[in-house]
C-alpha positions as CSV (number, residue, x, y, z in Angstrom):
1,X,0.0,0.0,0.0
2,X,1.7,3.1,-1.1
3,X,-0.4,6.6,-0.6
4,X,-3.0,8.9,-1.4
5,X,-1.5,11.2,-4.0
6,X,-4.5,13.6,-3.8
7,X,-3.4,14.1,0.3
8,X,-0.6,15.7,1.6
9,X,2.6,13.3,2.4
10,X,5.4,11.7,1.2
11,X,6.8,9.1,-1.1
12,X,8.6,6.2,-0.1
13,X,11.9,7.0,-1.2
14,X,13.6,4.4,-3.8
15,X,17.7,3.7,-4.6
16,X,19.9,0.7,-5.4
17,X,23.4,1.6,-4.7
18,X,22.9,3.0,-0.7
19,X,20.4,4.8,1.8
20,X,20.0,6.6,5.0
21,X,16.6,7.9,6.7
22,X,17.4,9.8,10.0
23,X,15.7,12.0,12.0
24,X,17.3,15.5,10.8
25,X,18.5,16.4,7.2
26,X,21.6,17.5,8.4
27,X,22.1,13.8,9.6
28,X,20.9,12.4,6.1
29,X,23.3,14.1,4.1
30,X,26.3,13.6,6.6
31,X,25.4,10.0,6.2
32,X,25.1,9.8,1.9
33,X,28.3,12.1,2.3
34,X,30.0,9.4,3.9
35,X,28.8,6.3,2.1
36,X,29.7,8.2,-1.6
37,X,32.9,8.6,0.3
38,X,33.5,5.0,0.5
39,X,32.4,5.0,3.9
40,X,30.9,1.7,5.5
41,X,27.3,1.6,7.2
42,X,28.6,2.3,10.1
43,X,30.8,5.2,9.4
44,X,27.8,6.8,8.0
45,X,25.3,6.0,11.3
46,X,28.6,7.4,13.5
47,X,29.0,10.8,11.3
48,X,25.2,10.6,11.4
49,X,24.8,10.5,15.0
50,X,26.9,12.8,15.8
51,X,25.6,15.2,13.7
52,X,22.7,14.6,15.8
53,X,23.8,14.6,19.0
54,X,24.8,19.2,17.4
55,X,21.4,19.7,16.0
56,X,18.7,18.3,18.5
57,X,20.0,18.8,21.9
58,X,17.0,17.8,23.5
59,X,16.9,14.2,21.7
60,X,20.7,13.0,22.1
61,X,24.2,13.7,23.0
62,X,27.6,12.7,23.4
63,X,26.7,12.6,27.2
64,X,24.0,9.4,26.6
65,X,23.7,5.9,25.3
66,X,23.6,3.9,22.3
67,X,22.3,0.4,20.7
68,X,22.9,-1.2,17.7
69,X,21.7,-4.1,15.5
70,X,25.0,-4.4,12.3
71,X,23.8,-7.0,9.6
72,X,27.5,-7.4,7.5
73,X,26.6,-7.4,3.9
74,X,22.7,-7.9,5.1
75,X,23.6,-11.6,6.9
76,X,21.7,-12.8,9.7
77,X,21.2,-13.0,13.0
78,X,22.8,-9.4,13.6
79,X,25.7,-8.2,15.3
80,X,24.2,-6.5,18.3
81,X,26.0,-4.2,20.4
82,X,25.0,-2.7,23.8
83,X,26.2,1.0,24.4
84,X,24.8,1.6,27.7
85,X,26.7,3.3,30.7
86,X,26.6,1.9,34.2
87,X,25.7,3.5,37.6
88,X,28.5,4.6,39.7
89,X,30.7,1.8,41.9
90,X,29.6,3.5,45.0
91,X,25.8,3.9,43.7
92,X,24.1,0.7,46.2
93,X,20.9,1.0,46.8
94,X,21.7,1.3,50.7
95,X,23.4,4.7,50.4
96,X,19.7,6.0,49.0
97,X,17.5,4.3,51.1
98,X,19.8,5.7,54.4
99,X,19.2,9.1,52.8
100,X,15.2,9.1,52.7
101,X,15.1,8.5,48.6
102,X,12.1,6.8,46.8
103,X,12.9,7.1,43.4
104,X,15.9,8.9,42.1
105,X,15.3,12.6,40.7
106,X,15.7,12.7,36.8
107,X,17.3,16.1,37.5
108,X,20.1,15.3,40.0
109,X,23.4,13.9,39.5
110,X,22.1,10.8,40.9
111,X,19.8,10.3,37.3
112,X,23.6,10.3,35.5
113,X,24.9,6.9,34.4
114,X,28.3,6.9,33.1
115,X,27.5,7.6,29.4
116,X,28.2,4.8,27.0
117,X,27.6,6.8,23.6
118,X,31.2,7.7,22.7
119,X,32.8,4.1,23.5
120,X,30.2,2.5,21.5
121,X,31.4,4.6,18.2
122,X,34.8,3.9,19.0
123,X,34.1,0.0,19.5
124,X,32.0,-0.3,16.7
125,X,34.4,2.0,14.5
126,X,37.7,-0.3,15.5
127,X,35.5,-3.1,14.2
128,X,33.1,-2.0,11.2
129,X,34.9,1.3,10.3
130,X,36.7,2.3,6.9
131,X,37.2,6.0,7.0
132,X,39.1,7.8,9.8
133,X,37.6,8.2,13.0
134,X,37.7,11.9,12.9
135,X,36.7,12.2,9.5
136,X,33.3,10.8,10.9
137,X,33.2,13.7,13.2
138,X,34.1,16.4,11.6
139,X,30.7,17.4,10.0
140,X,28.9,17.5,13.8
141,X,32.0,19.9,14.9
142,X,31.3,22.2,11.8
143,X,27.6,22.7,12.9
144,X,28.7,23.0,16.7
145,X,31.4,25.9,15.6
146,X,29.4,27.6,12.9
147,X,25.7,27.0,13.5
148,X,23.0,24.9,12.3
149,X,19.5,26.5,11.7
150,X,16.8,25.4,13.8
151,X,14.2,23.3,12.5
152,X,10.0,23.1,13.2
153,X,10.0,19.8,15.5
154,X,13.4,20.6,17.4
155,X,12.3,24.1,18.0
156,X,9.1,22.7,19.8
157,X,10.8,20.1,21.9
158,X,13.5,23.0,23.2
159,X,10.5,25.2,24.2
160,X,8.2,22.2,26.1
161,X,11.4,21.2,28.0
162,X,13.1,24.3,28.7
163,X,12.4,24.2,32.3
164,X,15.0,21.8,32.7
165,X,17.6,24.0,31.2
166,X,17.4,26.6,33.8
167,X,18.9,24.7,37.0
168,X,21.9,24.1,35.8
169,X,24.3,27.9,34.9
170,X,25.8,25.9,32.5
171,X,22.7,24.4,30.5
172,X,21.1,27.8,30.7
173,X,23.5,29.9,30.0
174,X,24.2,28.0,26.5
175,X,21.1,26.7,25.2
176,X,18.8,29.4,26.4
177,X,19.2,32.9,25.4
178,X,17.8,36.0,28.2
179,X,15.7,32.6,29.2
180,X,14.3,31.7,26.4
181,X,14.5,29.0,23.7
182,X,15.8,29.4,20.0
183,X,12.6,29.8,16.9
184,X,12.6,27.9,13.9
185,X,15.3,29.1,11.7
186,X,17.4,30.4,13.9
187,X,21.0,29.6,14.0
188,X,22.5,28.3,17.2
189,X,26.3,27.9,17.9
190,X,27.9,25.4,20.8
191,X,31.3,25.9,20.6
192,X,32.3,24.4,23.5
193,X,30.6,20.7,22.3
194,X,32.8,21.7,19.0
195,X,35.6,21.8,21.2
196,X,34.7,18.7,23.0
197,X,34.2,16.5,19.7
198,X,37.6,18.4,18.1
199,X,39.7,16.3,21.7
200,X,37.6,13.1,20.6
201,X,38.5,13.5,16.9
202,X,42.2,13.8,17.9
203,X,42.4,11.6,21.0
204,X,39.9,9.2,20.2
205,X,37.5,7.6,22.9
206,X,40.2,8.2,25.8
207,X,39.8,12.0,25.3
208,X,36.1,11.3,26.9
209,X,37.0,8.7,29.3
210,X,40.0,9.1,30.5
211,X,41.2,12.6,29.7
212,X,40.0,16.0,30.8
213,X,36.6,15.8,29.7
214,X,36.0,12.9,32.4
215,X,38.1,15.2,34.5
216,X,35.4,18.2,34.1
217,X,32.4,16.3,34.1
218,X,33.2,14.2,37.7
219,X,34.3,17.4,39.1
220,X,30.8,18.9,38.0
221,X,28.8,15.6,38.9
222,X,30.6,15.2,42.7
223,X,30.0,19.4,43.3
224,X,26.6,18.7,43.2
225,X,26.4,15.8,45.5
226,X,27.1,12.6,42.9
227,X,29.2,9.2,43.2
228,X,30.9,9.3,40.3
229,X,34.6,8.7,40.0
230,X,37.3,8.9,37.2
231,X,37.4,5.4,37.9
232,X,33.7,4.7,37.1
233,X,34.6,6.8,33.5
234,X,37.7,4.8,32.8
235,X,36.1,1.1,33.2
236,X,32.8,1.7,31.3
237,X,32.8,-0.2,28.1
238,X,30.1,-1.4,25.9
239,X,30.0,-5.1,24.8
240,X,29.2,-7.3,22.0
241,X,26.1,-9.4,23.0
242,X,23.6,-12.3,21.3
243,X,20.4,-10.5,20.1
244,X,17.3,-12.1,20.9
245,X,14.3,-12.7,18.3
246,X,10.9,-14.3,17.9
247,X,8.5,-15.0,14.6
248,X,6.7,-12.7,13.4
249,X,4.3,-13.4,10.3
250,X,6.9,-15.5,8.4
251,X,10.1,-13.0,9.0
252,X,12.5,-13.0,12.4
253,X,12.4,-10.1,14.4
254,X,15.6,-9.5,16.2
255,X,16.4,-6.9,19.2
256,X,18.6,-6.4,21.8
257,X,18.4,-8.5,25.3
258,X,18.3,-6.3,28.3
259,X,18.8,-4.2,29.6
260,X,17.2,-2.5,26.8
261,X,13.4,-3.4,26.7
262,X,13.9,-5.0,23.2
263,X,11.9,-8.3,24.7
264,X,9.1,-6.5,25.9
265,X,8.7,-5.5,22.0
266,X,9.0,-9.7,21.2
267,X,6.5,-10.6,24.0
268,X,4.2,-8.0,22.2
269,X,5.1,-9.6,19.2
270,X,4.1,-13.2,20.1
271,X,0.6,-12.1,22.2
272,X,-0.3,-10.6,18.9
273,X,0.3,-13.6,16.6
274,X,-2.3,-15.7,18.9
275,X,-5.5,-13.7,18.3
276,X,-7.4,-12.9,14.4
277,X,-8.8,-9.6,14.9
278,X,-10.1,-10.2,11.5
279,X,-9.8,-6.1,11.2
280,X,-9.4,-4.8,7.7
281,X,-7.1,-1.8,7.9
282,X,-4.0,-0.8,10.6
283,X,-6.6,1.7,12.2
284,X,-9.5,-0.5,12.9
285,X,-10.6,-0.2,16.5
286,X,-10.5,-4.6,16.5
287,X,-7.1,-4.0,15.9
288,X,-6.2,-0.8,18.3
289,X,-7.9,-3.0,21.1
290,X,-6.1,-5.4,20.7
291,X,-2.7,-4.1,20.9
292,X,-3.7,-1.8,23.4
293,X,-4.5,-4.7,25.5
294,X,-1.7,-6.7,24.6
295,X,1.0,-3.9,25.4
296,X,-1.1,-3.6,28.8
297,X,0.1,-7.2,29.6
298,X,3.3,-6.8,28.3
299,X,4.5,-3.6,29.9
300,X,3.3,-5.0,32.7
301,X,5.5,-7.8,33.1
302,X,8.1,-5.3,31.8
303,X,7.8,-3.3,35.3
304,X,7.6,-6.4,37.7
305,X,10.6,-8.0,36.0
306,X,13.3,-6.6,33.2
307,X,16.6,-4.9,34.4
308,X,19.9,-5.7,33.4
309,X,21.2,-8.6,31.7
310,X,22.1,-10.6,34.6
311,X,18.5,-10.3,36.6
312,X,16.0,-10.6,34.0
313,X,15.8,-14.2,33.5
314,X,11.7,-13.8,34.9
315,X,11.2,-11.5,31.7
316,X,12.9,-13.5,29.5
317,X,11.1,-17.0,30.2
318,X,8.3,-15.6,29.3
319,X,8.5,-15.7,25.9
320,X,8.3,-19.2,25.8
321,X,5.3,-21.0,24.5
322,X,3.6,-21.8,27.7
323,X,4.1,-18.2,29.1
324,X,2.9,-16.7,26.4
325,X,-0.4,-19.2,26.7
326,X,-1.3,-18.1,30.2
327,X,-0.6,-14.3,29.1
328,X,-2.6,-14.6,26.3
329,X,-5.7,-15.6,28.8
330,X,-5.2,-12.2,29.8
331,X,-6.5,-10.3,27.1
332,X,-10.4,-9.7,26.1
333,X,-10.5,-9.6,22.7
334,X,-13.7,-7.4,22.9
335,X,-13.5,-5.7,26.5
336,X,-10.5,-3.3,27.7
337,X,-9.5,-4.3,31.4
338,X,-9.2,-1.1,32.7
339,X,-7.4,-2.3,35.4
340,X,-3.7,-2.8,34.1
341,X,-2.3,0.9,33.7
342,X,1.1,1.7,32.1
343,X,3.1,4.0,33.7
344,X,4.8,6.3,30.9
345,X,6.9,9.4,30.1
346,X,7.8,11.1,27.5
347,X,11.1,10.6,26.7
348,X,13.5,11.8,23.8
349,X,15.8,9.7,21.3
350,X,16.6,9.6,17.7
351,X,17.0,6.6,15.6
352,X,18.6,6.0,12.3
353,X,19.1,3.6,9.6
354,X,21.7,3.0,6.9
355,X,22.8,0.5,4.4
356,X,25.3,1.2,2.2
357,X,26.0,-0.6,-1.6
358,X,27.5,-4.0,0.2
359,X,24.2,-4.1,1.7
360,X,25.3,-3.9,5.4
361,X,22.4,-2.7,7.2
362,X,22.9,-0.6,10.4
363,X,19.7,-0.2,12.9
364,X,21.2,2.5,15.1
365,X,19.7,4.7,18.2
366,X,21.3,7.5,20.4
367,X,19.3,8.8,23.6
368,X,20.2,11.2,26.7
369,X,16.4,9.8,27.7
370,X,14.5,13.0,28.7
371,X,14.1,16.0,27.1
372,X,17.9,17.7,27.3
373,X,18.7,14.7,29.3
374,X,19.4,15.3,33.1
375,X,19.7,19.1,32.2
376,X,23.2,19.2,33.8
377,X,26.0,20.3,31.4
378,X,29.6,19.8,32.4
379,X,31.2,23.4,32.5
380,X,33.1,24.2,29.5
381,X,32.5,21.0,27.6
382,X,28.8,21.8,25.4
383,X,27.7,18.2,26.7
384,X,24.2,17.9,28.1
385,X,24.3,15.0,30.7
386,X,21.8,11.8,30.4
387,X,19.4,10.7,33.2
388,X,19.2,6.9,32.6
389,X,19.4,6.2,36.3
390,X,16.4,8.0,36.7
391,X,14.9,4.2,35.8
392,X,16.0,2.7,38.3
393,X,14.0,0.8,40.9
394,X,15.0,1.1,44.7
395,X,13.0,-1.4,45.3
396,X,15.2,-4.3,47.0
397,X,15.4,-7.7,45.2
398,X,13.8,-6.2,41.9
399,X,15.2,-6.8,39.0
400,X,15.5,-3.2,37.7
401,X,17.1,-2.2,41.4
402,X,20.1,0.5,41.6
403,X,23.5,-1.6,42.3
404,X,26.8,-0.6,42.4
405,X,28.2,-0.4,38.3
406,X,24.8,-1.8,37.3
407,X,22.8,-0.6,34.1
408,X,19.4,0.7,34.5
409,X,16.5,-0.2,32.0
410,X,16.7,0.9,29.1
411,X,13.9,2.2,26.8
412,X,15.7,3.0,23.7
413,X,15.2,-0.2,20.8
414,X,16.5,-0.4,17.6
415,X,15.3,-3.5,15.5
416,X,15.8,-5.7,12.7
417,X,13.5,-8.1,10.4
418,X,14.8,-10.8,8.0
419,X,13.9,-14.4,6.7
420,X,16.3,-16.9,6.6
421,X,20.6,-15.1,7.0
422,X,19.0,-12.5,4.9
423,X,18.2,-8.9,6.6
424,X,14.9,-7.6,5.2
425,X,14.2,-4.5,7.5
426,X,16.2,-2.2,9.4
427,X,14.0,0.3,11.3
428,X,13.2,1.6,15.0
429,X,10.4,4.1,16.3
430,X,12.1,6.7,19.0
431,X,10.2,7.3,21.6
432,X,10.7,6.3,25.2
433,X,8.4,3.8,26.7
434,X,5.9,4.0,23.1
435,X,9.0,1.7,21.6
436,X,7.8,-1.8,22.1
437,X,4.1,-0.5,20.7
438,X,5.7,1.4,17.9
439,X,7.6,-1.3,17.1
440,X,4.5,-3.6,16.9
441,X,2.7,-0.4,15.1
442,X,5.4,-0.2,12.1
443,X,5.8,-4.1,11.9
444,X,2.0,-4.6,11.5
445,X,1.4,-1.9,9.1
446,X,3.7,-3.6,6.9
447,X,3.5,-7.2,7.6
448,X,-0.1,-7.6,8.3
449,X,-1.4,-4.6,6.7
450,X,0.8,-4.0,3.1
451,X,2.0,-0.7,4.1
452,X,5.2,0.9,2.4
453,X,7.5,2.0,4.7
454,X,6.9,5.6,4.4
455,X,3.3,4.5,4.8
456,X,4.2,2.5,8.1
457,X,6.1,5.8,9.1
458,X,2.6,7.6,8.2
459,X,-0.5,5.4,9.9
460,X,-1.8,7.0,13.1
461,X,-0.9,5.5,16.1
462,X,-2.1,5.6,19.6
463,X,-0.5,4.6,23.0
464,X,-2.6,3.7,26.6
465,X,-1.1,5.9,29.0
466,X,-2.3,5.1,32.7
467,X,-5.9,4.7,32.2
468,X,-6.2,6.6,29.5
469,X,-5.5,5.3,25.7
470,X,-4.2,8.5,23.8
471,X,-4.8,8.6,20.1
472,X,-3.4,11.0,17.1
473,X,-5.9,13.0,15.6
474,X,-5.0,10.6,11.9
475,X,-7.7,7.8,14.3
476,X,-11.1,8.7,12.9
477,X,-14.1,9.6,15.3
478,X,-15.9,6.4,14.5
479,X,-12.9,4.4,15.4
480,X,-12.7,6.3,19.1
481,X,-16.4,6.1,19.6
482,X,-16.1,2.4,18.5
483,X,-13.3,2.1,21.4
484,X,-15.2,4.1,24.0
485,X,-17.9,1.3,23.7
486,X,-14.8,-1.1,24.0
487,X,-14.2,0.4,27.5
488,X,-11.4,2.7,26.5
489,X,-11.2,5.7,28.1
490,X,-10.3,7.6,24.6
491,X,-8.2,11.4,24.7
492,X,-6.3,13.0,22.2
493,X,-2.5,12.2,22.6
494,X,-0.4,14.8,24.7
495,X,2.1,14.9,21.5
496,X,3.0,13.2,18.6
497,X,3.8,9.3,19.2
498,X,7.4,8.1,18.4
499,X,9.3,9.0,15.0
500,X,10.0,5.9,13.3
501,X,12.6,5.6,10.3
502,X,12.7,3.0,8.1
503,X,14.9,1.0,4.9
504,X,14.1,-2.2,3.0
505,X,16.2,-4.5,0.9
506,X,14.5,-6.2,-1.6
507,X,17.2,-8.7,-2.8
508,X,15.6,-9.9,-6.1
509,X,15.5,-6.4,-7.2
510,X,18.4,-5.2,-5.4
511,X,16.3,-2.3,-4.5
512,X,16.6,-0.3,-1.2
513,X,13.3,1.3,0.4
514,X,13.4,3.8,3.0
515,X,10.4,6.1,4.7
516,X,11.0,8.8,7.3
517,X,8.7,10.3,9.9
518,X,6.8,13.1,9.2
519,X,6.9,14.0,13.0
520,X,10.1,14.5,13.0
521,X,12.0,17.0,10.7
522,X,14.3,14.2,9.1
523,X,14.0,12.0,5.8
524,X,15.1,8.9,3.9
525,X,17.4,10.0,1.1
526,X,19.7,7.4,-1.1
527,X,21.1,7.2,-4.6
């Protein structure tokens, strides 16, 4: 199903020799820059992502995490990688509880794990790379030294979450100006983060981890009452790990194992497959009920039982088949249970994809989790500082609980789709806790419903929040009056759902297909 040309939209974007769809032009053409260069996959997600990390500070930075999914010349099951910083060594969750904390504060230093971002290029450079590393960098540190134009979506994420910027002098005093936040096409300069991506360039991932730049930012962290040592910096390092991957209408869907939240995506998956909605089209309230109630269930489990990689064998067990039976009693396939409520908050990422001519397909995603992250930036250094420990429990004996050099759960998801050792899809849907259900939205636009990608990017989604189940306004009235009869308590969604971006090999006709998110300010472009 491609589109309605009388409507406004977009094409799905076709090439054969090599493609990227980000989140931010800027991003896109860094990325094509880099593959006409000769560049691999990666090289171009890197360059990309740091371009990124310049031009929407409230998304991602060099300060957060990173995940990938690498399918070398489109072979299957994917290289994952998992770029995720750790709490503190002295971080137990003893030392909270003594001090009178229930949940830790997404604005202290306490929210700040060690971020992971810059190790996971390097890593993944040292192993996929072709160019220089600091070739990759060096269009991010021209936009940081002589400005990038604002664009429409970044500008309205830096003005709803510009409260966090003004705690911290540094934050304030470089990303707002006499308090406020930049409009649409206006240029914006961050010298300092130009600076700090010029020592990385030169000195490579020691300039960040080991050098003064972890020097700065422990200073900052420890003045305002954080654990974090030059130690902590200096021993963080991503790792190479086994994805994980269930059936999904005749292709493999692969995602990372926690502590990223990639299973809860699966077990979504799998309840899914068991029920025939017999609905006819993507929006049909059948079907919006029954994912809704589905991704009840499964975030659900998600809160009793995923953390890290070590303490989530719960979660993972139950994506096996008798599991997934007794889940699957669960769910009224005409009746919402109003009684399972998820707990969400919006959250910031970006995503990207890329595969270059060799076919190497890259699902790749870069997060400082909220809005501007923690809102702390390091003096001197342009780098806004992630809150990923805001996740934690501090609940003892749960799986998700704060430890001592222990990751928190991760929202952030990138994902992959193939039959056979062939890669067939590389895509991901940004969005905090709305990843799992965006990736079930994008994957049964296409797979169940026909959709080209850009019109998987395009369908209207919708996302149970608490009690409530938000919907876009694409979800036709007779759809939320059908769901209100459901049991749904039906409101308009707070803000656009997720940003999902998109490529497709077709081998036979060694064809690449890419869409881009239209609530985002980024597109697919390849040649």
């Amino acid at each position: 199903m491609s589109r309605d040309f009388a409507l406004p939209g977009r094409s799905t974007v076709h090439a054969s020799e090599a493609m990227a769809a980000t989140s931010h032009p800027y991003a896109t053409a860094a990325a094509l820059d880099i593959l006409r260069r000769g560049g691999t996959a990666v090289d171009a997600a890197i360059s990309a992502s740091a371009v990124l990390a310049v031009v929407e500070p409230a998304e991602t930075g060099i300060g957060g995490d990173c995940f990938a999914l690498i399918a070398p010349e489109g072979r299957l099951p994917p290289i994952a990688f998992n770029g995720s910083g750790p709490a503190p060594k002295a971080a137990t969750p003893e030392w909270f509880l003594d001090r009178g904390f229930t949940s830790i504060p997404d604005e202290s230093p306490h929210s700040v794990t060690v971020p992971g971002a810059i190790d996971a290029w390097w890593r993944l450079h040292e192993r996929f790379g072709r160019l220089e590393f600091r070739e990759l960098l060096r269009p991010a540190i021209r936009y940081a030294e002589e400005g990038y134009i604002v664009h429409g979506r970044v500008a309205e994420e830096w003005v709803a979450a510009q409260d966090r910027l003004l705690h911290d002098p540094g934050a304030r005093a470089l990303f707002l100006t006499d308090g406020c936040p930049p409009r649409e096409g206006r240029r914006v300069r961050n010298v300092p983060l130009a600076q700090s991506l010029s020592l990385i360039a030169d000195q490579g991932r020691d300039a960040f981890y080991e050098g003064q730049l972890a020097e700065t930012i422990v200073r900052h962290l420890r003045d305002l009452g954080g654990l974090h040592t030059m130690e902590d910096f200096a021993a963080t390092a991503g790792e190479f790990v086994d994805p994980v991957a269930c059936d999904f209408h005749g292709r493999t869907v692969y995602q990372l194992p926690p502590n990223s939240q990639g299973p809860v995506a699966l077990l979504l998956l799998r309840l899914l497959e068991r029920f025939d909605t017999h609905a006819d089209a993507f929006d049909a309230p059948e079907f919006i009920h029954l994912v809704t109630e589905a991704a009840r269930v499964a975030y659900d489990q998600r809160d009793a039982y995923l953390g890290d990689a070590e303490r989530s064998g719960a979660f993972m067990r139950l994506l096996d088949d008798d599991a997934i039976e007794a889940l699957v009693q669960k769910i009224d396939p005409e009746r919402a249970a109003g009684h399972r409520a998820i707990n969400s908050a919006a959250s910031n990422t970006v995503y990207l994809s890329v595969v270059d001519r060799e076919r190497t397909a890259v699902s790749f995603i870069n997060s400082i989790f909220h809005s501007f992250g923690s809102g702390i930036c390091a003096p001197g250094t342009g780098i806004l500082l992630q809150n990923r420990g805001h996740s934690f429990s501090l609940t003892p004996g749960h799986s998700n609980c704060i430890g001592s050099q222990r990751r928190p759960m991760h929202t952030i998801i990138p994902g992959m789709v193939g039959r056979g050792d062939r890669a067939e899809l590389s895509f991901g849907v940004m969005g905090g806790d709305y990843q799992p259900i965006g990736h079930a939205h994008v994957l049964s636009a296409m797979l169940s419903f026909g959709h080209a990608p850009q019109a998987a990017c395009d369908a209207p989604r919708f996302m149970p929040v608490g009690e409530r189940l938000e919907v876009e306004t694409g979800v036709g009235a007779k759809t939320r009056e059908a769901l209100q009869r459901m049991g749904h308590t039906v409101v308009p969604a707070r803000y656009p759902l997720g940003g999902a971006q998109i490529i497709a090999i077709d081998w036979e006709e060694g064809t690449l297909s890419g869409g881009s998110d239209a609530r985002k300010d980024g597109c697919a472009l390849g040649y």
